[in-house]
N, C-alpha and C positions, 0 to 999 in steps of 0.2 A: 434689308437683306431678306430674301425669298424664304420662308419657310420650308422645313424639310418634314413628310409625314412618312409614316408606317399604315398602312390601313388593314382593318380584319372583318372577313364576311365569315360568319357563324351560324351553323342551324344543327340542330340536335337530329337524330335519325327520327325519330318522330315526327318533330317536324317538317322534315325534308317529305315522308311519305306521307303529309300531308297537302302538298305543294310550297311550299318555301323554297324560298328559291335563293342560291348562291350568288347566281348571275346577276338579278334584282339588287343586291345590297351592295355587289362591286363597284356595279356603274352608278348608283350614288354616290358613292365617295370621290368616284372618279368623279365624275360630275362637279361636285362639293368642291376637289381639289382647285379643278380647273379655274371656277369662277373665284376662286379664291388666292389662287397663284400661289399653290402649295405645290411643290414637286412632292411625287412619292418616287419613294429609295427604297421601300419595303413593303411588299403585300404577299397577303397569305388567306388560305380560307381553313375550315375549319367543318366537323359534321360528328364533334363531340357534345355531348352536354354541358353545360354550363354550370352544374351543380358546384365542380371547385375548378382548380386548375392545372390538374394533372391530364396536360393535352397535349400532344407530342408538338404541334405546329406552335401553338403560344408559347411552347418550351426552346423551341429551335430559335422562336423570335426575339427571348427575351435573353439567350444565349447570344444570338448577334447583337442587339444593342448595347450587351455588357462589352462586347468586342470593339464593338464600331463609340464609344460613348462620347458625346458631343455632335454625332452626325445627326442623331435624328430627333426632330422638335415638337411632335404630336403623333399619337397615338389615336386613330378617327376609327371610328364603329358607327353605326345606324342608331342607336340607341343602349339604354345602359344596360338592359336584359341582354343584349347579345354581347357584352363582355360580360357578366357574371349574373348566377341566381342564389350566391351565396356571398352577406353583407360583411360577417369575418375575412373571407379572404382577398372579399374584393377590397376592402380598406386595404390590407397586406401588400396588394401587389401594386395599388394606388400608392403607395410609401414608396416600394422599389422603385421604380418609376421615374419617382419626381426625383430619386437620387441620383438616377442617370441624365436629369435633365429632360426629362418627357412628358408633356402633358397630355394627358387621358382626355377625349373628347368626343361624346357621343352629337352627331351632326343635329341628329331629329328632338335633342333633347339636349341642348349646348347651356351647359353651367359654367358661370367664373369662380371655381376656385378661388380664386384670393381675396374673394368677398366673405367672411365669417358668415354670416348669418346661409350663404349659401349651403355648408355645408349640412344644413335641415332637409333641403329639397335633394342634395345629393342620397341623403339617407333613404328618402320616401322614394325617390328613383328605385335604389338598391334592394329595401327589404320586400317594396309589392312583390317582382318575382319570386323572391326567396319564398314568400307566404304561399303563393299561387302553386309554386313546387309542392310545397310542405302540405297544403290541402289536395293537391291532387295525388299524392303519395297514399292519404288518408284514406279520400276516397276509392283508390285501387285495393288500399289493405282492405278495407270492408266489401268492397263487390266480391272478393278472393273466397273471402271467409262466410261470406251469405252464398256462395254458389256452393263451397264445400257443406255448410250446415244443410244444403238443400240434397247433399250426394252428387256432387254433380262438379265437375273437373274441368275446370274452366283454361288451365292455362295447356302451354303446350304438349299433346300428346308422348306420353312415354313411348318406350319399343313397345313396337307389338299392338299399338292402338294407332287410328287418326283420330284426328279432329272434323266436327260435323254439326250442324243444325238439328234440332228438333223440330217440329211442325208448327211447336209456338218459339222457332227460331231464340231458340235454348241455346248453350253449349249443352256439347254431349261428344264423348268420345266411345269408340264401336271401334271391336277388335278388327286387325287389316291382314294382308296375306304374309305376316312374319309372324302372327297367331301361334300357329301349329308349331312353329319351332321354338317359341318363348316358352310353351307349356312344354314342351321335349326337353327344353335345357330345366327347370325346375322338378320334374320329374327325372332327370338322372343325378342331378345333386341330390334331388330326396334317395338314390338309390349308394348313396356315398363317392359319385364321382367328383375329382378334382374339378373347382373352378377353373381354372386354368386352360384344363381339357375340354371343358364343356367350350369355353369362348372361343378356340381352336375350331371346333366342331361348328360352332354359329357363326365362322367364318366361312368354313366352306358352306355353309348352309344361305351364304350370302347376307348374314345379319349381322353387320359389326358392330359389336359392343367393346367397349375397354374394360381390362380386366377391371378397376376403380370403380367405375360405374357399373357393372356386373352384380358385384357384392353389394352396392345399396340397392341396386332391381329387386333382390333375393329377399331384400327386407321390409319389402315395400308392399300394403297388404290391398292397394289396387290392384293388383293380379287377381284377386280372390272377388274379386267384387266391392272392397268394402273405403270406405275414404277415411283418412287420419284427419281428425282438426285437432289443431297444436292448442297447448293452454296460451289462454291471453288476456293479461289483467285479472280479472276475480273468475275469467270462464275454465274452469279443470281440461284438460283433454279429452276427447272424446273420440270412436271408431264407432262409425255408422253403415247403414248399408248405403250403396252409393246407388244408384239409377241405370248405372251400366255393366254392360257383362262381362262376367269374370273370366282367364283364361284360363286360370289353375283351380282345379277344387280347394278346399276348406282345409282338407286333410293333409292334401299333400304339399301346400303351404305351410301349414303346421310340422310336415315331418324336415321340411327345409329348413326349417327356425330352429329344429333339434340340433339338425347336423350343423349349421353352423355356431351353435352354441358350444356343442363338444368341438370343433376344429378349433376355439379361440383361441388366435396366440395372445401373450401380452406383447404388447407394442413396446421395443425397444426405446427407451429415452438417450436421448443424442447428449453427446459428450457438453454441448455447446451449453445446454440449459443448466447441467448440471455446475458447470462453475460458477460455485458464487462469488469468485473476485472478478466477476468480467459483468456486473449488473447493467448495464448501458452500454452493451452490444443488443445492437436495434434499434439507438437510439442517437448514435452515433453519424454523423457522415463524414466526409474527405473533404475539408475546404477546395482543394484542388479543384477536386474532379465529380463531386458533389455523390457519389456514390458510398453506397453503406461501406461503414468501416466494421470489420471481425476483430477475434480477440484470442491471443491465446498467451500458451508458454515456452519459456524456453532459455534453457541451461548455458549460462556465464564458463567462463573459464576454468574459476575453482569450485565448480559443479551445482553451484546455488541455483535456483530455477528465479524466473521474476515473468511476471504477467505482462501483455502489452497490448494496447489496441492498436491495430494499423490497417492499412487500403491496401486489400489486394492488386483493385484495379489499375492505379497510375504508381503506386510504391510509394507514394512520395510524402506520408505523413505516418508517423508513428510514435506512440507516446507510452509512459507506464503508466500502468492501468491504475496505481495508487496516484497517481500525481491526478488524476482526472477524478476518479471517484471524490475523493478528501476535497477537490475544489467545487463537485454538486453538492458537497453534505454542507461548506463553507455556507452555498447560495443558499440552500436552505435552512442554514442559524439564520442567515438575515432577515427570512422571512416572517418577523415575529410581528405578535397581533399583541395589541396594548389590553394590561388587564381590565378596563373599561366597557373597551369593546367585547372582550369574551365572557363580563356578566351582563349583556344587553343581549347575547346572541342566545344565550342558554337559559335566559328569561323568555325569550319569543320563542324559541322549539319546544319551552316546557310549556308557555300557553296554549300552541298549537296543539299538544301533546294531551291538554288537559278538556280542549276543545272537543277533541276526537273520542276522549273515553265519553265526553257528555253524550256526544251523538253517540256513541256505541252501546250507552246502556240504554239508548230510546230504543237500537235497533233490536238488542235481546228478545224481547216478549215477542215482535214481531218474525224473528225466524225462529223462538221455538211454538207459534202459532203456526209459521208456515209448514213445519217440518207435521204437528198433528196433522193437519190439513191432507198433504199429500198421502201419509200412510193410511190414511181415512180411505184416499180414493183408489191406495192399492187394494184395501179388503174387496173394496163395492167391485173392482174390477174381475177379480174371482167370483163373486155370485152372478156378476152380468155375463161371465163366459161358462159358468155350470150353469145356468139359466137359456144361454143360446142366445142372447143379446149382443155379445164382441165373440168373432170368429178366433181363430190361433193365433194370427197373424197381427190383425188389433190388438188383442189383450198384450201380447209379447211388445211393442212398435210404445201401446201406454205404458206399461211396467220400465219399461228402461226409461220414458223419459222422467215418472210421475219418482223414480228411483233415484236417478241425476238430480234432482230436485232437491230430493231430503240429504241426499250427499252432501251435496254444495253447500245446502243450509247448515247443515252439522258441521262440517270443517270451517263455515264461519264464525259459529258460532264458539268454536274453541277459539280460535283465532283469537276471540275479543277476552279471554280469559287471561288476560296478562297481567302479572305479578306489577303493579302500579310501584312500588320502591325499588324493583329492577331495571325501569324505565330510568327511572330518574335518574339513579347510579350510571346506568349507558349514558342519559344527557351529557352526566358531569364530566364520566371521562372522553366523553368527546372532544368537548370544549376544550382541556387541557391539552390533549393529544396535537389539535390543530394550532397552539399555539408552542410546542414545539418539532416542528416536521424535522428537522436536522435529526435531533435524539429519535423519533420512529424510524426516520429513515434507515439511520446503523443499526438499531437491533429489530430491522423485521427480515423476513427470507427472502428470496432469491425473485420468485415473485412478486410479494408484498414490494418489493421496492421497485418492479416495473410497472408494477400496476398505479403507485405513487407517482412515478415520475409520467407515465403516458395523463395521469389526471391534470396534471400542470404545465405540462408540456405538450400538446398537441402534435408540434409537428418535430421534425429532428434538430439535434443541436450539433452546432461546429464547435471547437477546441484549437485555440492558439498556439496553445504553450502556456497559457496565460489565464485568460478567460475564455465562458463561454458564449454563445450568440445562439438566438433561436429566431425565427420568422414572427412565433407566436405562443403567447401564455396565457394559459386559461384569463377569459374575463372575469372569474369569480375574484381569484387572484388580488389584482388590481383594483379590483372594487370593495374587495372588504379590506383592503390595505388603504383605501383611498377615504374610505366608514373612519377606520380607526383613526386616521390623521388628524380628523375631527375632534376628537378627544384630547389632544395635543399640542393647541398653539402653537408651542413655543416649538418642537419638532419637525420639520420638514419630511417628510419620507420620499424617498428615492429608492429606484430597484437596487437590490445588492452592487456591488462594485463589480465579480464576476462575472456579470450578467448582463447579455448586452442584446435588446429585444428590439427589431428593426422598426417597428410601428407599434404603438399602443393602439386599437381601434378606441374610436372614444374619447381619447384621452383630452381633448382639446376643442370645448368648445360645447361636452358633454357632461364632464364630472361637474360636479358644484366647487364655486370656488373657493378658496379659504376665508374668508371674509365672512362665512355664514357661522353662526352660531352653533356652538357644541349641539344644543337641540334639536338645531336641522341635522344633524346627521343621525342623533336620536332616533329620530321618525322615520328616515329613510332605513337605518339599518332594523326598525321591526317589520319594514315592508316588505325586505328581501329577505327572508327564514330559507329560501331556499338554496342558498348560497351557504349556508352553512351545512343544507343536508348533504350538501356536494362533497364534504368532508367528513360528512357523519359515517361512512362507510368504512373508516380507517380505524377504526377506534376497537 
């Protein structure tokens, strides 16, 4: 019988203005199809990124083959980067998939699945891109942040500036002919006029701004000349002078910051957050019609009030909000970790723990050496400027940075003053905490329990009547539950009964099998400490 395929050509905007071309990866498959006497029933293109799969066209496709299911027999791309650069979801939707009866099949890069061992080179397909994104994310975060350390405003021009080369073919941005009215609207705000009014007025003035975007222009202290670097990792924030010019003076930026300090209203909090019987609104969707499910209230006959979750959008699901709550706190009693396992986990966090004060006391001597050092070279820097050796400008450019220095050094150096039996204490009640999530679950707030369930739950869950079902559960999850089983022989562990997870990534062909020795799993779980700091934050 003829084969039936779907084919998909893929290029991210990037690559497309790079020459990538749509048309190139069609008439391959067409091609691929031909000589292969594959009819296609299904093609589509594509010029989102592959990061995950929130893309309207794979959406529409994988909507049709849930419709059409048994008509279509492969799934053909050019290679595995251009169905995914993310190796969690792309396991995910590799599961869906094969549930409709579809097999995923990159032409240029053709793997048998039903060969075990294959699924190794499936993976080394999958994570190279994910890597290649993830280092090229790195290296955009550091170009960003070494252009701003330099003053110098590398990404797209705000109002009121373009973007431009310098002579050593720099970025640089230099005020353009909506200048004069950016400075006019910041100077009538400094004179107390409404925002509102003002952005009215930079309309007709031919400069559209949104009121939103207005109010964070007003806060923004590139106007002035000067660039923000955000804190990151061990570096504090910093406000530098930037390299380009300013359109607002000093002062009347300053007197902007007044008035919108005195205007602050508080922000009204919406009814929706504040209920705490409605925690898994957001978390929720419509099996129907896969859209978010809300929540609210609403009054019975003999005037009782009772909570409900349900779909605006098709009507066609709606449940009491207790029946669904009380069945996530259920999944969560099951998820219990054997006491075994949570004295081998809070043995390794406290080694790690014990590891890091060693390094912290070598590092002592050496930032309170640093911290002399620099105040050393603020004194010299006063005599070399009452001497006429460092102009104003110098001396002012070293004081701020030789300053930042002993700052940094001093708030590290409290940092490492920490109460050693406080530590410990946090360890222990960690350990415990994660070994009952159901009991944190019901007695933490309104937050605390969204913040809980988006840690374990990445993406949304569906509700039966019955159980629930999710695409996807944290991998820590599964892996310290898969550690503990180790412990256990004679126990088999399986996910809750509730709980109904469409693909384990991993799970098969990846875990160690039961057959290994309590030891081996020993060793593996002092390997992964960080798996437990994944739940050290709840504590």
């Amino acid at each position: 019988m003829r084969k039936r395929a779907a084919i998909m050509a893929r290029v991210s905007s990037d690559e497309q203005a790079k020459g990538y071309s749509l048309d190139i990866q069609s008439e391959s498959l067409e091609k691929y199809c031909e000589r292969n006497d594959i009819e296609i029933v299904y093609s589509f293109r594509e010029d989102h990124s592959a990061k995950n799969f929130d893309r309207p066209a794979f959406k529409e496709f994988m909507n049709h083959a849930k419709n059409k299911k048994g008509q279509i027999d492969l799934f053909l791309f050019t290679s595995w980067d251009r169905f995914s650069r993310n190796i969690m979801d792309a396991y995910t939707v590799i599961e869906r998939l094969k549930k409709l009866g579809i097999a995923p099949q990159a032409i240029e890069q053709p793997i048998d699945l039903t060969i075990p061992e294959n699924k190794a080179i499936l993976a080394m397909f999958l994570v190279i891109p994910e890597i290649d994104n993830d280092r090229r994310s790195i290296k955009v975060r550091g170009g960003i942040r070494g252009a701003l350390k330099a003053g110098r405003w590398s990404r797209m021009a705000p109002v009121g500036y373009k973007n431009v080369r310098d002579e050593n073919n720099r970025p640089l941005i230099i005020p353009n002919e909506k200048a004069s009215s950016i400075k006019w609207a910041f100077e009538e705000v400094a004179k107390g006029k409404t925002q509102i009014g003002v952005v009215r007025e930079l309309h007709v003035r031919g400069v559209r701004v949104q009121k939103s975007r207005f109010s964070l222009m007003l806060k923004n202290p590139m106007y002035m000349g000067k660039i923000e670097i955000p804190e990151f990792e061990d570096e504090p924030y910093q406000m530098i002078e930037g390299v380009h010019e300013g359109i607002v003076p000093e002062k009347t930026f300053n007197r902007v910051q007044q008035v919108l300090s005195g205007n602050f209203k508080r922000k009204r909090i919406s009814r929706q957050v504040q209920n705490k019987g409605l925690p898994l609104r957001g978390f929720l969707i419509c099996s129907k019609c896969n859209a978010k499910m809300t929540g609210s209230r609403s009054r019975s006959r003999n005037g009782n009030r009772y909570t409900y979750y349900h779909c605006n959008q098709c009507s066609k699901e709606r449940y009491p909000a207790e029946k669904i709550n009380s069945t996530v706190i259920e999944i969560l009693n099951e998820l219990k970790f054997h006491n075994d396992f949570m004295i081998v986990y809070q043995k390794a966090v406290e080694k790690l723990l014990q590891d890091d004060r060693k390094a912290d006391a070598n590092l002592v001597p050496k930032l309170r050496k640093e911290i002399e050092l620099n105040k050393a070279r603020i004194n010299r820097l006063q005599d070399n400027l009452a001497d006429g050796i460092l102009d104003g400008q110098e001396y002012k450019e070293l004081k701020v940075r030789y300053s930042h220095s002993v700052e940094e050094a001093e708030r590290r150096l409290t940092g490492l003053s920490k109460d050693k039996s406080s530590i410990n204490r946090t360890v222990k009640k960690a350990t415990k905490v994660i070994s009952k999530l159901g009991e944190l679950y019901s007695n933490s707030g309104l937050n605390e329990k969204q913040a809980l369930l988006g840690s374990i739950f990445p993406e949304m869950l569906e509700f039966d009547g019955v159980k629930c079902r999710t695409t996807k559960i944290n991998p820590a999850v599964p892996l310290c539950l898969s550690i503990d089983r180790g412990f256990s022989q004679t126990k088999k562990w399986t996910f809750p009964k509730k709980l109904e997870v469409s693909t384990l990534v991993g799970a098969s062909g990846f875990e160690p099998p039961l057959s290994r020795p309590p030891d081996a799993h020993f060793n593996r779980a002092k390997l992964h400490p960080e798996l437990w700091r994944q739940m050290y934050y709840f504590s």
